[in-house]
Each structure stands twice: as C-alpha cells, then as structure tokens.
C-alpha positions as CSV (number, residue, x, y, z in Angstrom):
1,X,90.4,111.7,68.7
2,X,91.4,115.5,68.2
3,X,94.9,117.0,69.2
4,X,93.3,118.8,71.8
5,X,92.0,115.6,73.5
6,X,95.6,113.7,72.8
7,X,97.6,116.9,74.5
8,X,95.4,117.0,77.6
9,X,95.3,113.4,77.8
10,X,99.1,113.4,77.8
11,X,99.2,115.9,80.7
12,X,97.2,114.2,82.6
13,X,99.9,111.5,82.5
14,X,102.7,113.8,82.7
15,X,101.1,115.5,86.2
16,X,99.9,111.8,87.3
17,X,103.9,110.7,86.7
18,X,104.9,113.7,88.7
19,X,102.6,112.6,92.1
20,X,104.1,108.9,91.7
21,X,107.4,109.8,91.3
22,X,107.6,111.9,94.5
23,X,105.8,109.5,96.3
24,X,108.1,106.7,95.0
25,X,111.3,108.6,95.4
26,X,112.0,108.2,99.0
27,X,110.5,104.5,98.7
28,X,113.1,103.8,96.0
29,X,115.9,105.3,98.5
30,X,114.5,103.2,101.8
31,X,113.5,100.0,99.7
32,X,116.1,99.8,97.3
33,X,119.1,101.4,98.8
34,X,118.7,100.0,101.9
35,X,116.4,97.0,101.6
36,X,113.7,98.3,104.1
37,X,110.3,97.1,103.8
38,X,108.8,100.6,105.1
39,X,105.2,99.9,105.3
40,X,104.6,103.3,107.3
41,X,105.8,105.3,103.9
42,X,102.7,106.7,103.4
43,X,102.2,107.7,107.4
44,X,105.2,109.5,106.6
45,X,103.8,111.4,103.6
46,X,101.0,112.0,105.6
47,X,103.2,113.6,108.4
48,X,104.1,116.4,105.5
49,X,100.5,116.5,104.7
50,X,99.6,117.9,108.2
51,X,103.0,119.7,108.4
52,X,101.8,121.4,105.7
53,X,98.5,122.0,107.3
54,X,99.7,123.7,110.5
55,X,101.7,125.6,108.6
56,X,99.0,126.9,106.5
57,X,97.0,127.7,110.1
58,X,100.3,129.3,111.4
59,X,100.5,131.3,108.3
60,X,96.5,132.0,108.4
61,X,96.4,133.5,112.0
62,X,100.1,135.4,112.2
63,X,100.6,136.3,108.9
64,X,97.3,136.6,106.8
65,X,98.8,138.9,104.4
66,X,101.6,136.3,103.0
67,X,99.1,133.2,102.8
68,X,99.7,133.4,98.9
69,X,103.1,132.2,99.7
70,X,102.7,129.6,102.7
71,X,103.3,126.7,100.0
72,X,106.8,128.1,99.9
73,X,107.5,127.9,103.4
74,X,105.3,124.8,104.0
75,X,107.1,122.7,101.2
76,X,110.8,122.7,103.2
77,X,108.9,122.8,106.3
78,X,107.3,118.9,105.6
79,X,110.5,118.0,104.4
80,X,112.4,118.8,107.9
81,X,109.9,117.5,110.1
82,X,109.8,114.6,108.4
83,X,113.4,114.0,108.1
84,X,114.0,114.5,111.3
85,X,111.5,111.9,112.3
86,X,112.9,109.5,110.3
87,X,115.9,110.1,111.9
88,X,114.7,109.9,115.3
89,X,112.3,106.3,113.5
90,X,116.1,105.0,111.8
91,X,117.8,104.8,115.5
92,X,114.8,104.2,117.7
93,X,113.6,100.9,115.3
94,X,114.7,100.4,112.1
95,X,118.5,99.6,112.5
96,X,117.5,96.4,114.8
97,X,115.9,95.0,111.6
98,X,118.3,95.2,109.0
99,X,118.7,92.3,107.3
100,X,115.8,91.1,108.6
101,X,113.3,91.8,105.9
102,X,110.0,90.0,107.4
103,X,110.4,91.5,110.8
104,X,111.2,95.3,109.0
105,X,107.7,95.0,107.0
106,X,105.8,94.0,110.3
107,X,107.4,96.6,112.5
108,X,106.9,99.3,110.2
109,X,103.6,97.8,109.6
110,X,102.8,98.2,113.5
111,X,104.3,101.6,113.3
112,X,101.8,102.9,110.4
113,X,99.2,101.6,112.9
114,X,100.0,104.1,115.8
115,X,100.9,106.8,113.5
116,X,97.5,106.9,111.6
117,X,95.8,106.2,115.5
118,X,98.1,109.4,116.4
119,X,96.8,111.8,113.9
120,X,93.4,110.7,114.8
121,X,93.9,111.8,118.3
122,X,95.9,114.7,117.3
123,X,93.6,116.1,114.6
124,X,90.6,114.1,114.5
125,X,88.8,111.7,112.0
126,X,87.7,113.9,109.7
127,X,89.7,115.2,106.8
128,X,91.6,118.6,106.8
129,X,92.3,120.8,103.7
130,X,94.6,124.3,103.1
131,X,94.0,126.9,100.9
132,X,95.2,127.2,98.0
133,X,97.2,129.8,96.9
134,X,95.8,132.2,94.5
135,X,98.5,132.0,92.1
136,X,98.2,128.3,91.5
137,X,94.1,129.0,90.9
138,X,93.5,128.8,87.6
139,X,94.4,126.8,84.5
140,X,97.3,128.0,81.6
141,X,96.0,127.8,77.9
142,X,99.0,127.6,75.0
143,X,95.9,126.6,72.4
144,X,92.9,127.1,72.2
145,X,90.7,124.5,73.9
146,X,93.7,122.9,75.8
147,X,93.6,124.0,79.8
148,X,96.3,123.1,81.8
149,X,96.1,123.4,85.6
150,X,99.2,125.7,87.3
151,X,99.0,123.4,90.4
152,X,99.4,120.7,88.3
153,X,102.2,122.5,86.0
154,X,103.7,123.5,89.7
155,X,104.0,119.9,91.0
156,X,105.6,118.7,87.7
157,X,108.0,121.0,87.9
158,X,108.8,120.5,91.7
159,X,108.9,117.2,91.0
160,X,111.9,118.2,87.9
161,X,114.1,120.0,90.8
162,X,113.4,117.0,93.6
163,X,114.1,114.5,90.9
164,X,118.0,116.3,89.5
165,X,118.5,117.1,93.3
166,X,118.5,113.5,94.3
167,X,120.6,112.6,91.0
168,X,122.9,115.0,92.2
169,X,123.2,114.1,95.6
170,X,123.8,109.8,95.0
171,X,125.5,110.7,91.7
172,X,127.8,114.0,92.1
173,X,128.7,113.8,95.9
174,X,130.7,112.2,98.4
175,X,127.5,111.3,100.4
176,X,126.3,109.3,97.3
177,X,129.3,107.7,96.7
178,X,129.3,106.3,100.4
179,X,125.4,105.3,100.0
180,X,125.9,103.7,96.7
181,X,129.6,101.8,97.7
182,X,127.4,100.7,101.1
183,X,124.5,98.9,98.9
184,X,127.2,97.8,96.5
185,X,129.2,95.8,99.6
186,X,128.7,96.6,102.9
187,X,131.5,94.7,104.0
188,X,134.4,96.4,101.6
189,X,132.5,100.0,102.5
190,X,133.4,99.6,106.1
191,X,136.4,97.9,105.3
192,X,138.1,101.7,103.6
193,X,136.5,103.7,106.7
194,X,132.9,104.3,105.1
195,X,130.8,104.6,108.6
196,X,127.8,102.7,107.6
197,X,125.6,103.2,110.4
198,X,125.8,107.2,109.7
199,X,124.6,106.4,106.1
200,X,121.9,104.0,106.7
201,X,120.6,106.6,109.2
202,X,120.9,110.2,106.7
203,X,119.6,107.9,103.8
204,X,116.5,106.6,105.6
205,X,116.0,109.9,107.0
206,X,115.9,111.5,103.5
207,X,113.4,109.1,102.2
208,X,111.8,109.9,104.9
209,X,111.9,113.6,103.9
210,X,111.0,113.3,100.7
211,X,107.8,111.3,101.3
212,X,107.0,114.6,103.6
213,X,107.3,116.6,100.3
214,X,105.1,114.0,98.5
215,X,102.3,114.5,101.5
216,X,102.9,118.8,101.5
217,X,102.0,118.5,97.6
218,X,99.0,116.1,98.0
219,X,97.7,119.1,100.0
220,X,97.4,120.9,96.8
221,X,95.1,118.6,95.1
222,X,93.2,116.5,97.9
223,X,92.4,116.3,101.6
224,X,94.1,114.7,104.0
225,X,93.1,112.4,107.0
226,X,94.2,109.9,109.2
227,X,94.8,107.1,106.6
228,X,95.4,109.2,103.5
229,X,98.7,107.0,103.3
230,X,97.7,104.3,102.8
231,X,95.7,104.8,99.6
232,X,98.7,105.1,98.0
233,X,101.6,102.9,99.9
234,X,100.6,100.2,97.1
235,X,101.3,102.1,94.1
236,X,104.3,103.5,95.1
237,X,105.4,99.7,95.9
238,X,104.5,98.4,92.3
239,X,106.2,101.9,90.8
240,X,109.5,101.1,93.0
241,X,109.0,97.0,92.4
242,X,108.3,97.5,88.8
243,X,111.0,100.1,87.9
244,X,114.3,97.8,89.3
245,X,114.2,97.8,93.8
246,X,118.0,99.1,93.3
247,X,117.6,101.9,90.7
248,X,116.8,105.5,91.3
249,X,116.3,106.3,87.4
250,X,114.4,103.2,87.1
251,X,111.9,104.6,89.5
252,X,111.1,107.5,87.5
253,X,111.2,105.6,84.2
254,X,108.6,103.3,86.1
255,X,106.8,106.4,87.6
256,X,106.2,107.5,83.7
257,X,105.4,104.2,82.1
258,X,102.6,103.1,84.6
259,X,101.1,106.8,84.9
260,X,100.7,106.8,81.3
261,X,99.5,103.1,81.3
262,X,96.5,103.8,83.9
263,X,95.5,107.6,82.5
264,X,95.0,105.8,78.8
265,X,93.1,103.0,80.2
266,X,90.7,105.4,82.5
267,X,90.3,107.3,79.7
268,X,89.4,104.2,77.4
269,X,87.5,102.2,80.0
270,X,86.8,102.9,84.1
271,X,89.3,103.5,86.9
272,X,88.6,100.1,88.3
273,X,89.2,98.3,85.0
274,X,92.4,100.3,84.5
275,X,93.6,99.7,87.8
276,X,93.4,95.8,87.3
277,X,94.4,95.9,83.6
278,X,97.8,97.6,84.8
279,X,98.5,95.1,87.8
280,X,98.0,92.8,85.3
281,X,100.7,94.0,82.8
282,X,103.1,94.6,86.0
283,X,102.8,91.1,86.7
284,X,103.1,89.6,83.5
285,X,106.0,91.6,82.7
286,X,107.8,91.0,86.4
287,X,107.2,87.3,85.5
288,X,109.9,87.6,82.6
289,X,111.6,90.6,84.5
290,X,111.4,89.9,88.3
291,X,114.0,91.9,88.9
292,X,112.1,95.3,87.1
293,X,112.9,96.4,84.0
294,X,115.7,98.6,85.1
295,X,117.5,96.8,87.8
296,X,120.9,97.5,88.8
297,X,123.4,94.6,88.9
298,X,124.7,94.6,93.0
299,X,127.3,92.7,94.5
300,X,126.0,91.0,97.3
C-alpha cells in the first residue's frame, strides 16, 4: 500500500470522526449528562439541516451577491433555532420523564414521528440540497497525488472549535460546574442553591443546539429529507454508548476509534461487511466494558 493511499485513507477517518463527533456531541450532553433517551436527536439535526436550507433560499433571493458566505450565517443560525426548540421540547415534555428512562425513549420516539411527518408537510418528500460555497469547491494538495477536500478540511476544523468550546463551557465555567455537580448528585446540588431545573433545561437545549450544527454541516456533503435523522440516530448511540454514557472526552475518543475502525474495514472489504464487523467489536468489547471504555465514575 503506498503513502499516498495510507494518508488519504487516514483522512477519510479523520473527516468521518469529525461528522460523528458533532453528531454525538449533543447526544453525549442529553444522554449522558442528563440520562435522556432522546430518540428524536436526529429530527433535531435535521431541524439545522433545513434551517440551513432556508437560509440558503433567504440568502439566494435577498442577497445573491453574499451566497459564498451563507454557511457563515447559516451555521449559528441552526444552532439558535434549534436550541431554542429544545428549549421550548425541555419544558413542554421532557422534564415529566426524568427518571423515567422507558417512558423518555418512547415519548421522544413519538416525537421523531411528528417531527419527520412535519417536515414532510412543511417541505415535501423529496430531498432538498444548498449550494455550496465556492470556496469550499475544490480539493487542497500538500503532495503530489494526495487530494484533500476543503469541505471536508472545513468540518474538521469546525468540529476542533465546537469540540474546545464545549470543554470549555462544562470544564472552565460556572455553568459547567453546576451541570457536572447536578449529574454528580442531584440531591447535594440543590441542597447548596444549584437550581436544577434551569440546568436540565440550558443543557438539553444545548444538545439540542448542537445536533442543529451537526444537521447545517450534513448540508455540506449530502441532501436532506424528511427522515435524514434517522440514518444516523444509531451510530451516534453506539459512538455515545461505546465511548462512556457520562464522559464528554470519551465521546470524542469513541468518535475517533470507530471512524477509523469502519473507514479501514470499507476500504479492506464492503460497507455492509464493515458496518457488522464494527458492531461486532462494540459488542464484544462492551461485554468486558459495559460501562464504555471511558466512563466516568458518578455518585448516584
């Protein structure tokens, strides 16, 4: 195998880790902070998807002369509209089922229902795309034979400044401290005057926000349509699952580890082979590990 092969093949993984990890992100947050079985995640990324969409139309028919640079608006747009849906989701549904994890997986399950039947109705069937912009056409070449794609190289680095801004937020702020002291004991939080119920709502509402992000940079490299969630909800499970349901860093250590896992064996064998050799690996492993690999020890 040459070094042009091994590099390319490596980015793959590296831009394949980048689309799990901001998909698993705000699952890692909803499921592992808060213990929410959101089955309408991908809805939510989906949401972004066509947030980013009607921003792209907005941008196409008012401002035709700044569509190079839609992305840039589009990107914070999908994450407002979809935190503030999952803010609005948070105190309308979700805080009835807390600790109730059975009843949370089939209300959000019911919820992903009449979300993907709403974007039916609200923009049809059939699957939408958006332009891209001209300065992520194109590939970047540091060697000769090795072609790497900008909107690949963009999301990858996106994915870098989402990734240290949540560190920073649950690791370097007051906010975090509250979130992680509330999943630590939720009875000794209250107890020194954290208000709980105002961080279970800003924390689901943030995974909500960043699943919009995920669905605004799926734009970039598929279309989207009613169920484009769902073809992904599972993944992001096993990445979450696999990685520790408690840890953020885990997520992205899992994000890496399985990308890398299923780009080798497509490249070895077929996708469908891959796909089944991995889930069988994630099992075997969670059968010594059921906790993941990089779980966090909780108080409970």
């Amino acid at each position: 195998m040459s070094v042009d092969i091994v590099l390319m093949q490596l980015f793959g993984g590296l831009s394949f880790t980048a689309i799990l990890l901001l998909m698993s992100l705000g699952l890692a947050i909803v499921f592992g902070l808060m213990g929410v079985i959101n089955m309408a995640h991908g809805e939510l990324m989906a949401l972004g998807a066509y947030a980013t969409f009607l921003t792209a139309k907005v941008f196409e028919t008012f401002f035709p002369g700044a569509m190079n640079f839609y992305i840039l608006v589009a990107i914070p747009t999908a994450f407002f509209v979809t935190f503030v849906f999952g803010m609005f989701l948070e105190w309308s549904i979700i805080r009835w089922f807390y600790n109730r994890p059975l009843d949370t997986l089939l209300a959000t399950w019911g919820l992903s229902l009449i979300l993907q039947q709403s974007y039916r109705t609200i923009f049809g069937p059939q699957e939408v795309t958006v332009p891209l912009a001209s300065w992520l056409d194109g590939a970047f070449e540091p060697v000769t034979g090795v072609q790497l794609p900008i909107t690949r190289i963009f999301i990858i680095c996106l994915t870098i400044v989402v990734s240290i801004g949540v560190y920073l937020l649950f690791f370097k702020t007051r906010f975090g401290l509250q979130a992680r002291a509330v999943t630590q004991n939720r009875g000794i939080a209250e107890t020194v005057g954290i208000d709980s119920r105002k961080v279970d709502l800003y924390t689901f509402a943030l995974g909500s926000g960043l699943a919009g992000i995920a669905g605004s940079v799926f734009t970039m490299i598929g279309s989207t349509n009613p169920g484009t969630g769902q073809l992904y909800i599972v993944d992001t499970f096993i990445v979450v699952v696999f990685g520790g349901v408690a840890s953020i860093l885990g997520t992205a250590a899992s994000s890496f580890i399985i990308a890398q896992i299923q780009t080798t064996l497509e490249f070895f064998t077929t996708s469908s082979y891959a796909k089944v050799s991995l889930m069988l690996i994630v099992v075997l492993i969670l059968y010594f590990r059921p906790n993941g690999l990089f779980s966090s020890k909780v108080r409970t």
